[in-house]
DRENKE-288712 format. One record per residue (C-alpha): x, y, z; residue in one letter; chain; residue number from 1. Coordinates in pm, whole numbers, padded with zeros to 5 digits. Last residue first. Layout:
{pt {X Y Z} a A NUM}
...
end
This chain:
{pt {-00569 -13102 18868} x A 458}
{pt {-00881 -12950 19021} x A 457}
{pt {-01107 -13219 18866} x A 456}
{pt {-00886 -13527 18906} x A 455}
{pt {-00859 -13398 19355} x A 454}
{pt {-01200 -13320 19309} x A 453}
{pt {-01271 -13696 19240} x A 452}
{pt {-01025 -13852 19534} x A 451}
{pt {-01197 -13668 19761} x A 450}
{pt {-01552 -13759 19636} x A 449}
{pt {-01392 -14116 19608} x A 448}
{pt {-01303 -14077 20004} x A 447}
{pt {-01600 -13960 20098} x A 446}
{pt {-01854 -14162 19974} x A 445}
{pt {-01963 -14445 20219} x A 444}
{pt {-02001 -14168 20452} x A 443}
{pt {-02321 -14008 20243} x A 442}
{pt {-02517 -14327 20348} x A 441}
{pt {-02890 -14249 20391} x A 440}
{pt {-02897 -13926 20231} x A 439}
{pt {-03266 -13829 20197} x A 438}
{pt {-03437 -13928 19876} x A 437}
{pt {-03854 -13789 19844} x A 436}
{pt {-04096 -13941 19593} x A 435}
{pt {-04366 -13863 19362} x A 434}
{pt {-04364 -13485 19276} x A 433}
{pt {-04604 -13304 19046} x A 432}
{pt {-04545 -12948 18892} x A 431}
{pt {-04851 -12773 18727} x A 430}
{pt {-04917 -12496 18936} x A 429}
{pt {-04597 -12378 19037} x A 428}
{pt {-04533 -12335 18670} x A 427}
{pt {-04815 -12235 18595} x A 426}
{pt {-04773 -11952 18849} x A 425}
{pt {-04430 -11870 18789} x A 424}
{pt {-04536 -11868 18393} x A 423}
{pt {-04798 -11604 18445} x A 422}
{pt {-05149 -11542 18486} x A 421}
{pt {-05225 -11884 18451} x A 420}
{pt {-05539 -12036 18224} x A 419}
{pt {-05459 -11790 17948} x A 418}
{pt {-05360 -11988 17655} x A 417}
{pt {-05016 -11935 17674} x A 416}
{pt {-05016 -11946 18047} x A 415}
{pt {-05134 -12398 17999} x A 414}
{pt {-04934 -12428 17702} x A 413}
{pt {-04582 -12333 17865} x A 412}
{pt {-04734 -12545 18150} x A 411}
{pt {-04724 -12849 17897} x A 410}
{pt {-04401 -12781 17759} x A 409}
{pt {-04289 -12763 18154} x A 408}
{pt {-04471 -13111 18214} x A 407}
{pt {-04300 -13237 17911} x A 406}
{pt {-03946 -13118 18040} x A 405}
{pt {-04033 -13311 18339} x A 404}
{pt {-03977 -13608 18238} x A 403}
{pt {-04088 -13922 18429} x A 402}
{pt {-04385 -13780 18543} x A 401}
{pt {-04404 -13774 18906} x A 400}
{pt {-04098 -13581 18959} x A 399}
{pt {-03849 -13703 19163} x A 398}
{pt {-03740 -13509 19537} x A 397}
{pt {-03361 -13531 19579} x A 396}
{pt {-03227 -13418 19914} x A 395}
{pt {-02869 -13356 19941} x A 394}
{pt {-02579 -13512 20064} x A 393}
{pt {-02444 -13465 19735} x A 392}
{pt {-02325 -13856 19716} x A 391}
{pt {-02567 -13987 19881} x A 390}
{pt {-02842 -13804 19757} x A 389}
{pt {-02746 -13876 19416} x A 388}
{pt {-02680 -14253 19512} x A 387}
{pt {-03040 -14277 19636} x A 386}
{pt {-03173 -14093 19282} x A 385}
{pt {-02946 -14371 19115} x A 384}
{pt {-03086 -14671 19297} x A 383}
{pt {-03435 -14520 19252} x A 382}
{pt {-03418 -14573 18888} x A 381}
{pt {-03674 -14389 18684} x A 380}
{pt {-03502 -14049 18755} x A 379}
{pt {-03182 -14157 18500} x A 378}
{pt {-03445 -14067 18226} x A 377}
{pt {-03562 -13743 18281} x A 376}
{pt {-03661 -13539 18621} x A 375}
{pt {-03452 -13460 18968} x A 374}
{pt {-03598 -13215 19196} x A 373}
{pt {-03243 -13133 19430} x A 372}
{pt {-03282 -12922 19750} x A 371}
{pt {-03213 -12651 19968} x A 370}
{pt {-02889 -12569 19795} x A 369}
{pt {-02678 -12270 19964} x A 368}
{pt {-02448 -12053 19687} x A 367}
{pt {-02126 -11828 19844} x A 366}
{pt {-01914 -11902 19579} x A 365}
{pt {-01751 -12194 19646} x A 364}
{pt {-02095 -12334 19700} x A 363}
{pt {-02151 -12297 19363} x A 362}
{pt {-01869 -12531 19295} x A 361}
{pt {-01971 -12760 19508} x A 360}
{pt {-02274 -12743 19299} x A 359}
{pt {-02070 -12824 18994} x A 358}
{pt {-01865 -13114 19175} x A 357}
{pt {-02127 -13268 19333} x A 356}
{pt {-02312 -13335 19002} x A 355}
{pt {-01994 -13434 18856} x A 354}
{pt {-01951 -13673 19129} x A 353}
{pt {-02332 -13822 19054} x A 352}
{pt {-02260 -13916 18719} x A 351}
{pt {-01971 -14137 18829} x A 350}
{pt {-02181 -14245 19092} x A 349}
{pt {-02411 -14409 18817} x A 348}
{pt {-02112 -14524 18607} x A 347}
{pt {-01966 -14676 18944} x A 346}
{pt {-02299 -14868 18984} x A 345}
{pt {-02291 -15056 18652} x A 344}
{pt {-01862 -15120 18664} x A 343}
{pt {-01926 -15231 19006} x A 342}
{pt {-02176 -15488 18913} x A 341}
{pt {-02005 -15623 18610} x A 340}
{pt {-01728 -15705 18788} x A 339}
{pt {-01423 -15559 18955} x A 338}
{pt {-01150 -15776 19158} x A 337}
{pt {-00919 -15724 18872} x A 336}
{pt {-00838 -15369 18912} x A 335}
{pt {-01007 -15062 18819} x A 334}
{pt {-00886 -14811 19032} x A 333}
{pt {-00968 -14543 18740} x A 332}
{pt {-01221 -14623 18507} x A 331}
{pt {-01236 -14345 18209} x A 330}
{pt {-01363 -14010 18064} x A 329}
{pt {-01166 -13731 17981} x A 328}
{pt {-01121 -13399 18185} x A 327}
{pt {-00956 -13069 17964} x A 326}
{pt {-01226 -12854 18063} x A 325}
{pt {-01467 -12950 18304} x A 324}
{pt {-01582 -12667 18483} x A 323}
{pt {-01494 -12477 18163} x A 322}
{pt {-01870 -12622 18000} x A 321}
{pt {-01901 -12750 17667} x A 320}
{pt {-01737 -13115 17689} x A 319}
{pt {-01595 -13328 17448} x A 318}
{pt {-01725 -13670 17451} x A 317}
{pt {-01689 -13930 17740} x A 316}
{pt {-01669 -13716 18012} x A 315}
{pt {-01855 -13912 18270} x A 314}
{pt {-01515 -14004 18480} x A 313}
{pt {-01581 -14347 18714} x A 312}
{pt {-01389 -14464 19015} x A 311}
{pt {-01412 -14754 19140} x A 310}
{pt {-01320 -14794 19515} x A 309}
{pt {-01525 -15149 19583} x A 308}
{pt {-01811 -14966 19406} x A 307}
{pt {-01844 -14731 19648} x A 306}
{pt {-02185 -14805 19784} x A 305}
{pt {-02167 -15199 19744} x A 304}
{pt {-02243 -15379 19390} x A 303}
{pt {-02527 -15589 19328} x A 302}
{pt {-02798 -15300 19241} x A 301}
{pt {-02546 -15236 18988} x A 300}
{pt {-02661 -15527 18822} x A 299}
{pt {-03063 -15403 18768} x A 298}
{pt {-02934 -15074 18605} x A 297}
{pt {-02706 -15273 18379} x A 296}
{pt {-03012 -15476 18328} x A 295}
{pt {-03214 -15151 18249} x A 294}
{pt {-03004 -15073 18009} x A 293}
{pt {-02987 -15372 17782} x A 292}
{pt {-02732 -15581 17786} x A 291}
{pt {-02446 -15639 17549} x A 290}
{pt {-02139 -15549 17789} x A 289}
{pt {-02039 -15263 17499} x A 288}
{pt {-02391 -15159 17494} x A 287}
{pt {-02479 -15162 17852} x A 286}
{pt {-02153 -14961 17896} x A 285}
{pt {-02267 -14736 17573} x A 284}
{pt {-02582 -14694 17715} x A 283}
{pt {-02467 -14615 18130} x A 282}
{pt {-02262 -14307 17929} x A 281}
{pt {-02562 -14169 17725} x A 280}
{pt {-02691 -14125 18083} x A 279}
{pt {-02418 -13915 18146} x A 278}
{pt {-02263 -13742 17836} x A 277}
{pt {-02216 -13382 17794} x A 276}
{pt {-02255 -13239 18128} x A 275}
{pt {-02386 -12903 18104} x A 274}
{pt {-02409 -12600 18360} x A 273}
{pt {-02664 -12360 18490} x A 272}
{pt {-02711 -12069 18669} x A 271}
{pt {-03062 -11944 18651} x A 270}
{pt {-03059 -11590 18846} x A 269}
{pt {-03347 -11378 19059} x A 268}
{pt {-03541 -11103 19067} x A 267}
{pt {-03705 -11230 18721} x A 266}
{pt {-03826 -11539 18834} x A 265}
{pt {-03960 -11674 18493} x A 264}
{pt {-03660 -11697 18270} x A 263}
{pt {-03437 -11632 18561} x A 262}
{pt {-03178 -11386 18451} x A 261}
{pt {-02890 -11524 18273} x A 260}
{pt {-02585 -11723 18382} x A 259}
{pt {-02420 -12042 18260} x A 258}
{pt {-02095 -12102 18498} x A 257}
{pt {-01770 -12017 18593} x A 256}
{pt {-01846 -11675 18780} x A 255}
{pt {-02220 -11694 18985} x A 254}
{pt {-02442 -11474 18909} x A 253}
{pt {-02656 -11358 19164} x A 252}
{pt {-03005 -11428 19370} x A 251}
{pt {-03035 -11811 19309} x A 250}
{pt {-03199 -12036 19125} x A 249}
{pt {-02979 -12348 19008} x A 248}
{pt {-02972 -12585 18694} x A 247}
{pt {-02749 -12885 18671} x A 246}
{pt {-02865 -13015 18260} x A 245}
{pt {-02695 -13398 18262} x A 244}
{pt {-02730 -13557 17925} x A 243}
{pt {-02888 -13841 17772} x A 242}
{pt {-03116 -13785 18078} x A 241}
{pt {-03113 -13594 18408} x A 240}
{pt {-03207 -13256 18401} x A 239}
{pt {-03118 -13179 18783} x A 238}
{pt {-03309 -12848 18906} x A 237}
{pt {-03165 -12700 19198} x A 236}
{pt {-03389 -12474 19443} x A 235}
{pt {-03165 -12259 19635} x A 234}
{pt {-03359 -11908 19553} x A 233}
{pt {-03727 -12029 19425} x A 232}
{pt {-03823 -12083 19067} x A 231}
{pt {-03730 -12461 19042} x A 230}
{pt {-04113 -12579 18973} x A 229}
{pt {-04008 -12900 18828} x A 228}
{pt {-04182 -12856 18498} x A 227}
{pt {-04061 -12538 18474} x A 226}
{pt {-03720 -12605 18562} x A 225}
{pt {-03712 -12886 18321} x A 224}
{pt {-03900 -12654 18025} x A 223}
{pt {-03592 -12409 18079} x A 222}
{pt {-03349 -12713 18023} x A 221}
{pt {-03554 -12845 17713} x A 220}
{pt {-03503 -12495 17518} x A 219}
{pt {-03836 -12353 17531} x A 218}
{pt {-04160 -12317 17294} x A 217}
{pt {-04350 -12092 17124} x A 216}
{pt {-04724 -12188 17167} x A 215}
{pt {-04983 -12377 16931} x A 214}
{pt {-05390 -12344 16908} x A 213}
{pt {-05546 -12583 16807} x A 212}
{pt {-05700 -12507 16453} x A 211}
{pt {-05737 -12845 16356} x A 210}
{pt {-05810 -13087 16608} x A 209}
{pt {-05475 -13272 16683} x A 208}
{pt {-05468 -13623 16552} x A 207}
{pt {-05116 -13585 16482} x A 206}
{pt {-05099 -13696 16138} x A 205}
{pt {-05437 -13567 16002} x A 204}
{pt {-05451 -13260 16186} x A 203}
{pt {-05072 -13170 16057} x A 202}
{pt {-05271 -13155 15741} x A 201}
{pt {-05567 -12957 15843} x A 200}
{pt {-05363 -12704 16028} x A 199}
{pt {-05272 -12651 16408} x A 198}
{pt {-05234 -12322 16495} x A 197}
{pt {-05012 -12011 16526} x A 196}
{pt {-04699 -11918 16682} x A 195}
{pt {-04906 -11796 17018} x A 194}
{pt {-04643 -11653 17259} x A 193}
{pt {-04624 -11914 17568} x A 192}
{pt {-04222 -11893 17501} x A 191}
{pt {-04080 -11598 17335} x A 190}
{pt {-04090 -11554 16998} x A 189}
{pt {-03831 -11472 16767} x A 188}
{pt {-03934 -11430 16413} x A 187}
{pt {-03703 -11627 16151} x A 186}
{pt {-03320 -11633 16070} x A 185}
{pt {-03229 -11697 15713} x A 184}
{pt {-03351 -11334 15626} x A 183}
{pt {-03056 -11239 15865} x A 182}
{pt {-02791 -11333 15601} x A 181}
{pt {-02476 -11405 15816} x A 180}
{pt {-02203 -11160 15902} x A 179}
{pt {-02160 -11302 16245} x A 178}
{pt {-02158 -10935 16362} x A 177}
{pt {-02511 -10860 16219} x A 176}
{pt {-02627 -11224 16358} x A 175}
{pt {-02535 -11086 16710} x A 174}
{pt {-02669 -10777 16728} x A 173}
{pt {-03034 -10952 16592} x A 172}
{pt {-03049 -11164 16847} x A 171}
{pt {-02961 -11550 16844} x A 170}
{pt {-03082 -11934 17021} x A 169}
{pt {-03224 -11696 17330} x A 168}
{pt {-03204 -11700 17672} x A 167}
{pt {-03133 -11343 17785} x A 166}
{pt {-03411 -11258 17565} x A 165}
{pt {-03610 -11461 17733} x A 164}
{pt {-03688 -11851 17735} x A 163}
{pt {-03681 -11864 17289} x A 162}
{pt {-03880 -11947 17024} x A 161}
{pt {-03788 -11885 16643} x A 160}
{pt {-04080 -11873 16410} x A 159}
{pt {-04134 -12039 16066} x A 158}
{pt {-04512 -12099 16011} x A 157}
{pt {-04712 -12374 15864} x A 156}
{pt {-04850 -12463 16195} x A 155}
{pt {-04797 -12829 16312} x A 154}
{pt {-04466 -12838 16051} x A 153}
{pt {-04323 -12484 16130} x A 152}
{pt {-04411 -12539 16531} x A 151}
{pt {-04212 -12878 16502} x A 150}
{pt {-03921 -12712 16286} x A 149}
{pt {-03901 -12468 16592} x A 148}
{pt {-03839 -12707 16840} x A 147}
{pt {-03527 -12845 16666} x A 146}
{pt {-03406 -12481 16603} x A 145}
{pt {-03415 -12315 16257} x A 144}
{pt {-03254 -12171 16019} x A 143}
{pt {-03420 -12101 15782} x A 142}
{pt {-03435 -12049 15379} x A 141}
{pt {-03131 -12223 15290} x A 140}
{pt {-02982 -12288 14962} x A 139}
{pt {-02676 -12061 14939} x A 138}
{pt {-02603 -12215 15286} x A 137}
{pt {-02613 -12552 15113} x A 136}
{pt {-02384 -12369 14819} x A 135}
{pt {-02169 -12261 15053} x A 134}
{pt {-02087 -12562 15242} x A 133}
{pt {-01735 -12515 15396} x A 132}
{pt {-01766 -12137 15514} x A 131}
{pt {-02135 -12092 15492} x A 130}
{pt {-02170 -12427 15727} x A 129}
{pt {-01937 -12273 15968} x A 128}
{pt {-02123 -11979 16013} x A 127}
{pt {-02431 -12179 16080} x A 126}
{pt {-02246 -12370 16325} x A 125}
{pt {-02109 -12045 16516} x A 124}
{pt {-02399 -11909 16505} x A 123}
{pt {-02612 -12189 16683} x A 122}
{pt {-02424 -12287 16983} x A 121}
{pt {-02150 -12574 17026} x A 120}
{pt {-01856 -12349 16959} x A 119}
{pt {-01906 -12163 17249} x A 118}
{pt {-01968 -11784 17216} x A 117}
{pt {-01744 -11556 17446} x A 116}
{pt {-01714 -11215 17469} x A 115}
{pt {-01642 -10917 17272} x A 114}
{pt {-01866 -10948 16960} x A 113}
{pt {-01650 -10986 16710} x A 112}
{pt {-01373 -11128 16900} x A 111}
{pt {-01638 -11381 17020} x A 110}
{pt {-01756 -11461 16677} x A 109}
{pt {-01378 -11520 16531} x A 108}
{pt {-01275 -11780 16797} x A 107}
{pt {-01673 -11926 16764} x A 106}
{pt {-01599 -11971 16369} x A 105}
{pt {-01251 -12124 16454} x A 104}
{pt {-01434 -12373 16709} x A 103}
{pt {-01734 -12438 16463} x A 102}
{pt {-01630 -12869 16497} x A 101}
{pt {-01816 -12886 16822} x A 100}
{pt {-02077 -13108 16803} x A 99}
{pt {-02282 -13171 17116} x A 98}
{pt {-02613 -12981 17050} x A 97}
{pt {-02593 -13166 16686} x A 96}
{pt {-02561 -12982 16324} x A 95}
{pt {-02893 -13168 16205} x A 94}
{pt {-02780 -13371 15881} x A 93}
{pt {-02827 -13139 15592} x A 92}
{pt {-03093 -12966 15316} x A 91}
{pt {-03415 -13072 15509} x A 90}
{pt {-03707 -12975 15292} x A 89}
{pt {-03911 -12721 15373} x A 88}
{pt {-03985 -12603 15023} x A 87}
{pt {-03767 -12292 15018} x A 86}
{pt {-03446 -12494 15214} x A 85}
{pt {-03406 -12598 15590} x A 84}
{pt {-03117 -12579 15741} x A 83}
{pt {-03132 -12696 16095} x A 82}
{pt {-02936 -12642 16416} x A 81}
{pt {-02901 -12812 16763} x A 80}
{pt {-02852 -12596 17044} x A 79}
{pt {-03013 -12793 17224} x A 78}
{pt {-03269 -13020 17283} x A 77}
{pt {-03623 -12958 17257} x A 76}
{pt {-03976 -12783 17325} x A 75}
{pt {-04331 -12848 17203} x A 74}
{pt {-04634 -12637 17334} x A 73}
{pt {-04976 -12752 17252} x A 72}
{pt {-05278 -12562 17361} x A 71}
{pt {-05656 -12556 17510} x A 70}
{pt {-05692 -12920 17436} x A 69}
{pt {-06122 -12911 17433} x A 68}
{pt {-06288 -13129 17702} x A 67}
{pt {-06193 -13451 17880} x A 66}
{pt {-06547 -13598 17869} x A 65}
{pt {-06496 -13596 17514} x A 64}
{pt {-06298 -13916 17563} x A 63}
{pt {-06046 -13970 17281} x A 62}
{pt {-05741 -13767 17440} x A 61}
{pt {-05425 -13678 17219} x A 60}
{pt {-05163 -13880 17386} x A 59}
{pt {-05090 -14160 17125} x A 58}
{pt {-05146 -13901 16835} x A 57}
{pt {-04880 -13644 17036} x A 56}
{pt {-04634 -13966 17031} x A 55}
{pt {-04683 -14043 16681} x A 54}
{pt {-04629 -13688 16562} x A 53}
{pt {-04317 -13642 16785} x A 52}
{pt {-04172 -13980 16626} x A 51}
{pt {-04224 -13856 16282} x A 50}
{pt {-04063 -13506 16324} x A 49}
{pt {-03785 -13656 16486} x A 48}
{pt {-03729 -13883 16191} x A 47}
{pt {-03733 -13620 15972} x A 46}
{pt {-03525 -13380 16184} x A 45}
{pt {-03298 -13616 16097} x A 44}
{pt {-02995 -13653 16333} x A 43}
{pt {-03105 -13903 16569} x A 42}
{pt {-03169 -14125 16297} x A 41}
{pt {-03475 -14425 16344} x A 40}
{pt {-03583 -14199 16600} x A 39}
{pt {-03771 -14309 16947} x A 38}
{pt {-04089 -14274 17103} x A 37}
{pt {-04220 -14161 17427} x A 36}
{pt {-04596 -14129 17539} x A 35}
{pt {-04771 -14006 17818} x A 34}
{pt {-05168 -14013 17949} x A 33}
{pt {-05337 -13841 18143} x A 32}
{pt {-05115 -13641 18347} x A 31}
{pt {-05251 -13415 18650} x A 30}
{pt {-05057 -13076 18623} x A 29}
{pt {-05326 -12872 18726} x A 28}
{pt {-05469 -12779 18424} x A 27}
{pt {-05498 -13147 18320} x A 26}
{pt {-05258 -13283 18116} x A 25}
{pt {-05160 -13487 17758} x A 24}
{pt {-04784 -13571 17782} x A 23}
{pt {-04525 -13622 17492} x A 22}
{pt {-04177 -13715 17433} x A 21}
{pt {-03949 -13753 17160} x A 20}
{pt {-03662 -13986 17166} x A 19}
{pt {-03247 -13996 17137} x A 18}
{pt {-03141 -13641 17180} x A 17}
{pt {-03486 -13501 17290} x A 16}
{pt {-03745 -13321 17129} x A 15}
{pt {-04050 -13226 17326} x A 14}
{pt {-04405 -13204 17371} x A 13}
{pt {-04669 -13055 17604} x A 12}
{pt {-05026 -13100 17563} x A 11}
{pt {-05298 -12925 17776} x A 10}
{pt {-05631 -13083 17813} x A 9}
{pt {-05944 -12814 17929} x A 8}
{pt {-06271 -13011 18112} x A 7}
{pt {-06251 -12718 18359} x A 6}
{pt {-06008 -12473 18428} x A 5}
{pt {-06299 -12193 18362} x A 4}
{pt {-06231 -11803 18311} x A 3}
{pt {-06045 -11847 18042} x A 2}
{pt {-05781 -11542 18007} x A 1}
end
């Protein structure tokens, strides 16, 4: 372990759906500078590759006064999959966290194994990729997770990171009953393990010293509760960007959602659930009213709490989780004394029902919240964090930085090279928080959030 905090820079990373993100940091969770960056094809792991260089480059710090970067650690979305063939070379479009077309491969992969495995996760797509593209499976030397092609490329070396073992992309049981070639699978690692270090080349595109040292990372979800500190019993961690990541701690399982031991609380449980497309639904109205997003932010500001009784359903793509199987998105109530306003703000309370409705869900089963810590995207706008409190009746505390998955890369970093004992600690150690919501008008919701369960229990 060092035995000195000072002058050290951490860097934590990460691949999202639409950008890549990056944060240089002080041991203490202090950020120096931050930088964000989108892809030209939000399937290429090319293009995601290029962005995360350019954002680590833009972060890396110039001032010597700063110290030595004691680590990188970069993390992703998920579970998103990648063939990669004998000379690194991308052989296919990235099989996308939200695509679903393994479903038979799943069916046959939870018979197999006895349980269930969701058509979005990793086997089931690489299965499915033997079964209709052979000769690309024929082809590939890795498979590998979004995450991991950014450790191969700074280091040279294939590895496989994961939380925990509960939390991992595959084990070895599993790719034995898929029936897949395990050489295609590299060493799992778990997160803060060294995976090597940076070399001359990725040196040169980065600006990373050469011979940094680089840690397994964690799916993006795991780096948001890290990088908001959610590691006590009640704490909920909302992952709030493209998609909506509802993350709790607490001392059980709870039935109907995402369970696994927590990946750095060990007494206790993460129980989590997914919703596929929130944020990615306030682009496609911005997009279809041909304004950018922050001016359909700036017009829901216009509209009362409510709406004027809109109703909004987030479930514009499949979903992966049973809580809400079978619901589609839409306007309901919409009438012709709606405007541009109320369509804007009833996508953000749309967002913030399904929030409600998984921890009500919890609640169902005996869970208490203490609070909400709210990081990503949708935390920029204070009008949404309000209307999450609102309509939860819950406090929401934001993260300083914007996205807190980078903080949690960056804390990944920080016990990987030794300057926390443990992940709790860094974790604890490194989290930042700007501002505090309390529910100022909960009252204004109750009949939609009535109306709402009523859709979701039909």
């Amino acid at each position: 372990m060092r035995t000195s905090c000072e002058n050290v820079c951490l860097i934590g990373a990460d691949i999202g759906t639409t950008t890549a993100k990056a944060g240089a940091f002080t041991h203490d969770g202090r950020l120096i500078k931050a930088s964000e960056v989108g892809y030209d094809n939000r399937r290429d792991p090319g293009s995601w590759w290029q962005a995360l260089a350019k954002a680590i480059a833009e972060v890396v710090p110039q001032d010597d006064l700063l110290g030595d970067i004691a680590g990188i650690s970069v993390g992703s979305q998920g579970p998103s999959l990648i063939a990669l063939g004998r000379n690194q070379e991308v052989l296919c479009p990235a099989l996308m966290w939200n695509d679903l077309r393994a479903k038979a491969e799943a069916e046959n992969l939870s018979a197999e194994l006895g349980r269930f495995v969701s058509p979005a996760w990793f086997l089931p797509k690489a299965i499915w990729l033997k079964d209709h593209h052979p000769q690309m499976y024929s082809k590939t030397r890795w498979f590998l997770q979004a995450m991991d092609y950014a450790a191969l490329k700074l280091t040279g070396n294939a590895t496989a990171g994961i939380a925990s073992p509960a939390i991992a992309a595959w084990s070895d049981k599993e790719v034995s009953a898929s029936g897949l070639d395990s050489s295609k699978f590299p060493t799992i690692l778990k997160m803060g393990e060294p995976t090597g270090e940076v070399t001359p080349k990725a040196s040169r595109i980065t600006g990373l010293p050469p011979g940094t040292p680089v840690f397994s990372g964690a799916p993006d979800f795991v780096e948001s509760i890290l990088g908001t500190a959610t590691v006590e019993k009640g704490l909920v961690c909302d992952k709030a960007g493209t998609s909506e990541g509802v993350e709790m701690c607490w001392d059980k399982p709870i039935p109907g959602f995402f369970c696994a031991p927590h990946p750095v609380s060990p007494s206790l449980w993460h129980v989590g659930v997914s919703i596929a497309s929130t944020g990615l639904c306030l682009d496609w109205l911005a997009s279809i009213l041909e304004i950018s997003v922050q001016e359909a932010v700036n017009l829901a500001e216009e509209s009362p709490p409510g709406s004027k009784g809109l109703i909004f359903l987030p479930h514009l793509t499949e979903e992966r989780s049973s809580l809400f199987a079978g619901v589609r998105g839409g306007f309901l109530n919409l009438s012709f004394d709606h405007s541009r306003p109320d369509l804007s703000r009833s996508v953000m309370e749309g967002c913030a029902m399904a929030i409600h409705r998984a921890l009500l869900a919890m609640r169902e089963e005996g869970a208490k919240v203490l609070e909400i810590r709210t990081t990503g995207g949708q935390s920029r706008s204070g009008l949404w964090n309000q209307t999450k409190a609102d309509v939860t009746g819950l406090e929401i505390m934001r993260t300083e930085v914007v996205h807190g998955e980078v903080t949690g890369a960056a804390a990944i970093a920080a016990f990987g090279s030794g300057l926390y004992p443990n992940l709790k600690a860094a974790s604890i150690g490194m989290a930042r928080f700007s501002k505090r919501y309390i529910p100022y008008h909960p009252e204004a919701y109750s009949s939609i959030r009535a109306l709402t369960d009523e859709i979701y229990n039909l």
